[in-house]
C-alpha positions in Angstrom: -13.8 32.5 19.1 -12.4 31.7 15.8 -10.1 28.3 15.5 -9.7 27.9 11.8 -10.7 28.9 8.4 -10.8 27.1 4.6 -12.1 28.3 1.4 -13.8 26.4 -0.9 -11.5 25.2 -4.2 -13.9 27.3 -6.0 -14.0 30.3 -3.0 -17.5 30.1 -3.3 -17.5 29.3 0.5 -15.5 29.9 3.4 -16.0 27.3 6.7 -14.5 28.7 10.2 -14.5 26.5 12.9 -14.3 27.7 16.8 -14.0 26.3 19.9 -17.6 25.6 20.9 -17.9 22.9 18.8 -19.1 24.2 15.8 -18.3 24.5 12.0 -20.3 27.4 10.2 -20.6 27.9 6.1 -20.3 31.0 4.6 -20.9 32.4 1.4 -17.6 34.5 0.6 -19.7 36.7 -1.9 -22.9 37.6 0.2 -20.9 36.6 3.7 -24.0 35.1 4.3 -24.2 32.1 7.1 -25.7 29.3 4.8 -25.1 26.3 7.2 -23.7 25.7 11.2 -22.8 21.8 12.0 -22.6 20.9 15.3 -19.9 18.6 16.2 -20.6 17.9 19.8 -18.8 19.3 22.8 -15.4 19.4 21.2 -12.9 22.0 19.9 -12.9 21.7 16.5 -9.1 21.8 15.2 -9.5 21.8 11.5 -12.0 22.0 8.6 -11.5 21.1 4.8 -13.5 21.1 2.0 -13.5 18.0 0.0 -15.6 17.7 -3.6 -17.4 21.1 -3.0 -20.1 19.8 -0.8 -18.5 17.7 2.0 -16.1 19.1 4.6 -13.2 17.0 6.6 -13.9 18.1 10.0 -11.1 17.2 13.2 -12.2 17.4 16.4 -9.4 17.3 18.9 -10.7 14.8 21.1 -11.8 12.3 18.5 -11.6 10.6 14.8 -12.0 12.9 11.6 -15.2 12.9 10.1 -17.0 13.9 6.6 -19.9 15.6 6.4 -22.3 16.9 4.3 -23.1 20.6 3.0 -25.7 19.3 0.6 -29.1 19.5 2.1 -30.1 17.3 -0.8 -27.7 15.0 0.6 -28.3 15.1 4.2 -32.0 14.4 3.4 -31.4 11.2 1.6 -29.3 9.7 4.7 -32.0 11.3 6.9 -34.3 9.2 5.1 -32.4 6.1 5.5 -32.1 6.1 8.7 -35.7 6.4 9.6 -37.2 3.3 11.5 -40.6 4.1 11.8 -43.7 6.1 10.1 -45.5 8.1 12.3 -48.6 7.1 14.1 -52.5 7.6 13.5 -52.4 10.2 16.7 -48.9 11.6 15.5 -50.9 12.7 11.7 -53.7 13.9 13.1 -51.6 15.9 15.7 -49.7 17.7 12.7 -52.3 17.7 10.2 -50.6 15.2 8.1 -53.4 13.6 5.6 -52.6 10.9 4.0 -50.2 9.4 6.8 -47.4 8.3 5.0 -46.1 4.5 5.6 -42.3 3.7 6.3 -42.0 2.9 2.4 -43.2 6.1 1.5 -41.1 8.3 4.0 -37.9 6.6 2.9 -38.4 6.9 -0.4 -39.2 10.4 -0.2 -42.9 10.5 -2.1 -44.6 11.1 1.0 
C-alpha cells in the first residue's frame, strides 16, 4: 500500500514509499521500476530526492537517512567496505581466474 510519493526536480523519476518497508524508483516516462531500497522493517513515512541521485528517506521508527540511486555510487562504498578477498576454494568454486587480492577488489580493477 502506497505511503508517499516525490518527483524528481527534473521529473525524470518518481519514488513511492509503502508500508512494508520499502522505497521503489520509477521512471515517470517509461513507468519502469529502475530501483527498490529496502529500509528494514519499518513504515517508511517520507521520501525526497536530494541532488538527483540520492533520496532522504524517514522511517517512522528511526533517524533519516540518505541513500544512494547511483549504482555507480553504491559500488564504490560497496567496495570500501570490503574486508577480505575471496579464498583459493571460493575462486575456484566460481570460476574466478586470477583471484583478485583485497587491493584489487577495492580498487575496482579486479
Amino acid at each position: 500500500m502506497l505511503r508517499d510519493i516525490d518527483v524528481s526536480r527534473d521529473g525524470s523519476m518518481i519514488a513511492t514509499a509503502d508500508f512494508d518497508g520499502f522505497v521503489d524508483i520509477w521512471d515517470s516516462r517509461t513507468g519502469d521500476l529502475i530501483q527498490t531500497i529496502p529500509v528494514g522493517d519499518t513504515r517508511v513515512s517520507v521520501s525526497s530526492f536530494l541532488e538527483e541521485q540520492h533520496l532522504l528517506v524517514i522511517p517512522v521508527d528511526r533517524p533519516a537517512m540518505v541513500v544512494t540511486i547511483d549504482v555507480s555510487e553504491l559500488i564504490d562504498i560497496a567496495r570500501s567496505q570490503v574486508t577480505r578477498s575471496f579464498t583459493e576454494g571460493e575462486c575456484t568454486t566460481y570460476h574466478i581466474d586470477p583471484c583478485p587480492t583485497l587491493e584489487e577488489i577495492q580498487s575496482g580493477s579486479a
